[in-house]
N, C-alpha and C positions, 0 to 999 in steps of 0.2 A: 504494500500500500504506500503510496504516497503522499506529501504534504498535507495537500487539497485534499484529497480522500477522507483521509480519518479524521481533519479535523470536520467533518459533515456528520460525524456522527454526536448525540446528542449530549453535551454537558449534563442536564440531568440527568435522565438515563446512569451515566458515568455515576456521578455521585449517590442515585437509588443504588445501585451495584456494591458502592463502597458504604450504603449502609447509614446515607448522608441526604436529609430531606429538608426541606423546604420549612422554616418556622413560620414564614405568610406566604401567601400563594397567590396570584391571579392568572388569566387565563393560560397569559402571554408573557410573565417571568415569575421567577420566585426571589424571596429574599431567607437567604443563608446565613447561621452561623459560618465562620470562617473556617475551615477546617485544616490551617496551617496555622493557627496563632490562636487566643484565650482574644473571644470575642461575646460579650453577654450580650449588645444591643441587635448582634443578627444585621450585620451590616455590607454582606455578598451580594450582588444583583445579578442573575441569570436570567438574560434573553432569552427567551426560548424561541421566539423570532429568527434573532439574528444569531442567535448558536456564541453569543460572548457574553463573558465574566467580568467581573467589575469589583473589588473590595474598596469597599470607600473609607477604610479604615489603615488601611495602609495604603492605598493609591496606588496598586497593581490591579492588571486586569489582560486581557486578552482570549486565545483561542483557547481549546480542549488543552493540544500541545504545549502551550503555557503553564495552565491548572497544574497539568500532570508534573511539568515539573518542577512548578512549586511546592507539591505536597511530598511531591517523594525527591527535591533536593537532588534531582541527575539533570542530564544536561538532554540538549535537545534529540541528538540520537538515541539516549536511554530511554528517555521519555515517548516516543515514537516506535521502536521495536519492542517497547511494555503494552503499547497498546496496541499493537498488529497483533501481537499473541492474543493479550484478553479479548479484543472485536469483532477478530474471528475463527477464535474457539467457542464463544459466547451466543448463541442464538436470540437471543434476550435485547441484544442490541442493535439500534435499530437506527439510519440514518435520519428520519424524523420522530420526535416523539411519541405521536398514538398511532404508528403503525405497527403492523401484528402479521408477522408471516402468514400465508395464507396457502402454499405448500408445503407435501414434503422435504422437498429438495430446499426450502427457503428455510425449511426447520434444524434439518440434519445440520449438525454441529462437522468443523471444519477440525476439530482438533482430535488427531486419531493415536491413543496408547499404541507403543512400541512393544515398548517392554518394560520391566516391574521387574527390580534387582533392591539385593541389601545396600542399603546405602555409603558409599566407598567413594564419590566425587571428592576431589581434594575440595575442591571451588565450593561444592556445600559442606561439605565438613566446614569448611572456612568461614561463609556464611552463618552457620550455624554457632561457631565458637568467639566471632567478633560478638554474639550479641551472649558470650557467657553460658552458653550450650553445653554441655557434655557430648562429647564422640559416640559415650556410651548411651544414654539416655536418648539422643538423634537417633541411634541404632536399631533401640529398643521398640521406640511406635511410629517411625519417619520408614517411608520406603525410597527409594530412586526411582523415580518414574520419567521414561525415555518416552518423548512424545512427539507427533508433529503436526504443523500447522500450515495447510497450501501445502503441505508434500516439503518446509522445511524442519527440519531434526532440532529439539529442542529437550532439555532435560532439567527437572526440577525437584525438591524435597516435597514427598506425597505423604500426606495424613489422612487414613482411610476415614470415610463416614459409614452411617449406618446404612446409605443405598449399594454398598460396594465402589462407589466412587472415589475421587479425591481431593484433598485441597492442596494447591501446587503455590509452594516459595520458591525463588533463587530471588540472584539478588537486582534481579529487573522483572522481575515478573509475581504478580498474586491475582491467585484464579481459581477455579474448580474446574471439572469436568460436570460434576454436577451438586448442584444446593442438596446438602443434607448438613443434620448434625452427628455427631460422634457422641457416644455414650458409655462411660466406662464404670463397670459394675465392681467396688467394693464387695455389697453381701445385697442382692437384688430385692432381699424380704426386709432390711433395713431402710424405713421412711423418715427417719429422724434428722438427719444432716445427706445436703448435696452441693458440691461444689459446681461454680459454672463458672468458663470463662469464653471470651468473643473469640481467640483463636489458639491455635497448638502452641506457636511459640511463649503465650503467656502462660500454657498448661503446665508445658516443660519448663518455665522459668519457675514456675509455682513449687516442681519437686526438686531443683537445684538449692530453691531456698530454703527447704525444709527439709532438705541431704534428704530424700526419699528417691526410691525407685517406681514407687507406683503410689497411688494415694489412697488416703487412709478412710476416704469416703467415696460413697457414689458421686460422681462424676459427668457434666455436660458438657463438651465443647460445642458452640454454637458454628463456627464455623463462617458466619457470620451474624449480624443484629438480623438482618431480614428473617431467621430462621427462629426466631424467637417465640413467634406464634405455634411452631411447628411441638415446645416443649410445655405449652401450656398444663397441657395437664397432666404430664409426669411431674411438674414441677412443684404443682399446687396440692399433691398427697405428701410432700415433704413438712417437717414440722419448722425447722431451721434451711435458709439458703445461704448461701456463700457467694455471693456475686465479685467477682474479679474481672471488673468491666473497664473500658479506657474513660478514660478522664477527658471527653470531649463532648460533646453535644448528643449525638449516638446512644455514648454508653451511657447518659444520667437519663435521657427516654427510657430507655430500654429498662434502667432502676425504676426509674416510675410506673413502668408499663406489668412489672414484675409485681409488686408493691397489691395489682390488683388483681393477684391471686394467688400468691403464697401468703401464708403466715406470719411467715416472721423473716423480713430479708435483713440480711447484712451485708451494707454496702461496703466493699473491702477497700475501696477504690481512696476510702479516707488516711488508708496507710501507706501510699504513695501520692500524695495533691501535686507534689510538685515534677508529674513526672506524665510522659503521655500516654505507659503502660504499667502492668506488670514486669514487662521486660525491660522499656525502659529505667525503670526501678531498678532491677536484677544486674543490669550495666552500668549503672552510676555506684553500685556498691561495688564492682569489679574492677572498676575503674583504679589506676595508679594511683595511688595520692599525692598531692605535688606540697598539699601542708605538712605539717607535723603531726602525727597520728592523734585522734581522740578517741574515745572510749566507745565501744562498739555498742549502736542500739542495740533496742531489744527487738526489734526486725518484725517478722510478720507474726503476728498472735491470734491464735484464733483455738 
């Protein structure tokens, strides 16, 4: 794909995908929290007209190719070969808003599994270990999955869901093959305590911190916010929830959306405020120290 091309396809869209909506809406744009910076007044304006972005809070703005790499910090060809894979591997996505395939052939997904190997790339081991990962714990519920897209060869860290599917990282690329969540079963007849996070790498930063190999509860990975609806009511036979959600607009919905049908949630998300995840968290204690050592919190409690 080229320039022209993908940026044609819909900024919304893009950001529904990433799990990222509209706080007011009208026919013909929406206005956005900001989802590159700590913005409470929701001050994004998306055309949906003219397919551009606008942050009137920092005074950036432009195409899709822009967005993308502002949010994810790569440059314009990172940015661009991230979204050939997600656009069309993705059937979902659509060069204007309210269109809806309407064949097979417009349905079938372009992203076709190669092959399914234990995970051994150096580049995602690497991937994996910049953000304080273990080799061993990547090993344990990551697969390598070899894919391709238009017939080119692409390979990524695969976290299976509950449809047999996967969710696909490296370090230009986040996708699925297909929406599900992942579900990891402590003791299946135990309702009292369930942990949940938005995705694997916060799952496995979760048992880095808590020097575990598996965890000591049942267990959701959402895989993403949109899937949220999908756990409603596994969730709401639980007595206690553990939310370990990101710290951006997304994940305090998603708390509030939670709130109206479990019990009793616990927003964990209070024990990293200043951090944009779990991981993020999990990396800033990894991190060198360039001060003079002080006394080590008492970290995640729960």
């Amino acid at each position: 794909m080229d320039y022209t091309t993908i940026n044609k396809f819909q900024i919304k869209n893009y950001l529904a995908e990433m799990g990222i909506h509209p706080a007011k809406e009208k026919s013909y744009y929406g206005i956005y929290h900001s989802p590159f910076r700590e913005d409470k007044d929701a001050s994004m304006k998306v055309d949906y007209n003219k397919n551009l972005w606008i942050d009137f809070g920092s005074n950036e703005g432009g195409t899709l190719i822009d967005l993308v790499m502002r949010m994810e910090k790569c440059s314009n060809g990172e940015a661009m070969r991230l979204l050939e894979q997600k656009l069309s591997g993705n059937a979902s996505f659509s060069f204007h808003g309210n269109n809806i395939p309407n064949t097979k052939k417009e349905q079938k997904s372009t992203m076709q599994i190669t092959k399914v190997t234990e995970l051994n790339a150096p580049a995602l081991l690497d991937f994996l270990n910049k953000r304080s990962i273990t080799n061993e714990l990547a090993k344990q519920y990551c697969k390598e999955i070899h894919y391709s897209v238009n017939e080119k060869p692409y390979y990524a860290i695969g976290f299976q869901n509950n449809n047999g599917g996967w969710a696909l990282r490296n370090s230009l690329f986040k996708g699925c093959t297909s929406m599900d969540i992942t579900t990891l079963f402590h003791n299946d007849n135990n309702k009292e305590t369930c942990l949940i996070f938005e995705g694997f790498t916060d799952f496995l930063s979760y048992l880095v911190l808590k020097k575990e190999n598996a965890p000591k509860h049942n267990t959701v990975v959402l895989n993403s916010v949109v899937n949220l609806p999908k756990v409603k009511n596994e969730l709401s036979a639980y007595r206690t929830i553990y939310a370990f959600l990101d710290n951006d607009e997304s994940g305090r919905m998603a708390v509030q959306e939670l709130r109206k049908f479990c019990k009793d949630i616990r927003d964990m998300s209070v024990h990293y405020t200043k951090h944009k995840d779990l991981n993020d968290y999990l990396c800033s204690r990894s991190a060198p120290k360039q001060v003079a050592k002080k006394k080590p919190g008492r970290g995640l409690k729960m």
